[in-house]
C-alpha positions in Angstrom: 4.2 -18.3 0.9 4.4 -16.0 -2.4 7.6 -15.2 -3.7 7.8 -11.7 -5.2 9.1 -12.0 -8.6 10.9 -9.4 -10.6 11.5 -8.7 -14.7 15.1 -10.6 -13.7 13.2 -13.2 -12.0 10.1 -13.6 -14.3 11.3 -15.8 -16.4 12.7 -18.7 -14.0 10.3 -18.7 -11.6 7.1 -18.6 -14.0 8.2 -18.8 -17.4 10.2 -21.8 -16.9 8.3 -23.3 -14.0 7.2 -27.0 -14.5 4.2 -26.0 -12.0 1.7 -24.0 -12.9 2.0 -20.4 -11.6 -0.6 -17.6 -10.2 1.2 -14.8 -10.9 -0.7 -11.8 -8.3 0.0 -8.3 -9.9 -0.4 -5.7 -7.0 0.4 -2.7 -5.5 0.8 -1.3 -1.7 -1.6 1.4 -2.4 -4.0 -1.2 -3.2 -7.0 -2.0 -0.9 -8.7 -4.7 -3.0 -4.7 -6.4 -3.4 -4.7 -6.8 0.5 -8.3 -8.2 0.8 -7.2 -10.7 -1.9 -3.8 -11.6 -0.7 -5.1 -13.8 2.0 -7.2 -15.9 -0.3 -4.6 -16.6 -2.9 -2.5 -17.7 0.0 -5.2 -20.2 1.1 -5.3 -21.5 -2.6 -1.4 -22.0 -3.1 -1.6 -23.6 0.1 -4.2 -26.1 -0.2 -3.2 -26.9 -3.4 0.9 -26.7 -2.6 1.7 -29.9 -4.7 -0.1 -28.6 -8.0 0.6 -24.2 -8.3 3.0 -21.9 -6.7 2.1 -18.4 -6.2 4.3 -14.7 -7.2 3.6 -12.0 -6.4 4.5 -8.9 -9.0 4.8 -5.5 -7.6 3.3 -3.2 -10.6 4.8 0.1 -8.9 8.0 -1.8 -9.4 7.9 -3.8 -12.5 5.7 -2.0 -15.1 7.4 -3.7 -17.7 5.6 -6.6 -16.6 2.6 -5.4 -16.6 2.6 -3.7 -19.8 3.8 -7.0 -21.1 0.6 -9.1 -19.5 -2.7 -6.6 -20.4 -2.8 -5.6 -16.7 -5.0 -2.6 -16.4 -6.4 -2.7 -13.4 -5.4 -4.7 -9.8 -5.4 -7.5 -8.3 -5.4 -9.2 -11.8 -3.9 -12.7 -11.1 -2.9 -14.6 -14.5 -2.2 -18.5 -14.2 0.7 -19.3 -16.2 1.2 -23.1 -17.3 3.6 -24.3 -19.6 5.1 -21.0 -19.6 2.0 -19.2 -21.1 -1.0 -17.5 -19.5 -4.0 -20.3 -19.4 -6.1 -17.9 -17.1 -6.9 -14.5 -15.4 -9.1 -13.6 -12.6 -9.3 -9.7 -12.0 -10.6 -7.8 -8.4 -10.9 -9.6 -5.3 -13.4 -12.5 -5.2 -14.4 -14.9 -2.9 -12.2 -17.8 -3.2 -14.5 -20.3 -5.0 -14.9 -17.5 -7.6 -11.3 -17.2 -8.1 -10.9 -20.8 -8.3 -13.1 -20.8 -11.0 -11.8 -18.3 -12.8 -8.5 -19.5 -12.5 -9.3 -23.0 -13.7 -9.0 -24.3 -10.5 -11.9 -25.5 -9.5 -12.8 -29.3 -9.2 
């Protein structure tokens, strides 16, 4: 399950995470953000033991956003070792986010 991280949060639960994180930067508003949600879930699931997924609300954080590049949603960012290793934007079938998140095998 996606924990929805905040600027007060950030840091701890990604930053200093020793798993690699998919951070989901979304909005309610957004259609694409729903069709994707259900995928990322799938992915942090099946892969529970290697990446945790957040979820950052851009509506709510902007500072965030601003900070990471994010102009358009869903971007999902993979942080590891504290630092973004990969991005994925728009929903995509999951083998395509995989790959652009460098998760596939």
């Amino acid at each position: 399950m996606a924990i929805n991280v905040t600027e007060a949060t950030f840091e701890q639960e990604v930053l200093q995470s020793e798993t690699p994180v998919i951070v989901d930067f979304w909005a309610e508003w957004c259609g694409p953000c729903h069709a994707v949600a259900p995928v990322l879930e799938k992915i942090a699931e099946e892969r529970k033991d290697e990446v945790k997924l957040v979820k950052v609300n851009i509506d709510e954080e902007q500072g965030l956003s601003i900070k990471y590049g994010v102009m358009s949603i869903p971007t999902m960012i993979l942080f590891k070792q504290g630092e973004p290793a990969a991005a994925a934007v728009g929903a995509q079938p999951k083998s395509a986010l995989e790959r652009s998140l460098g998760l596939a095998a």
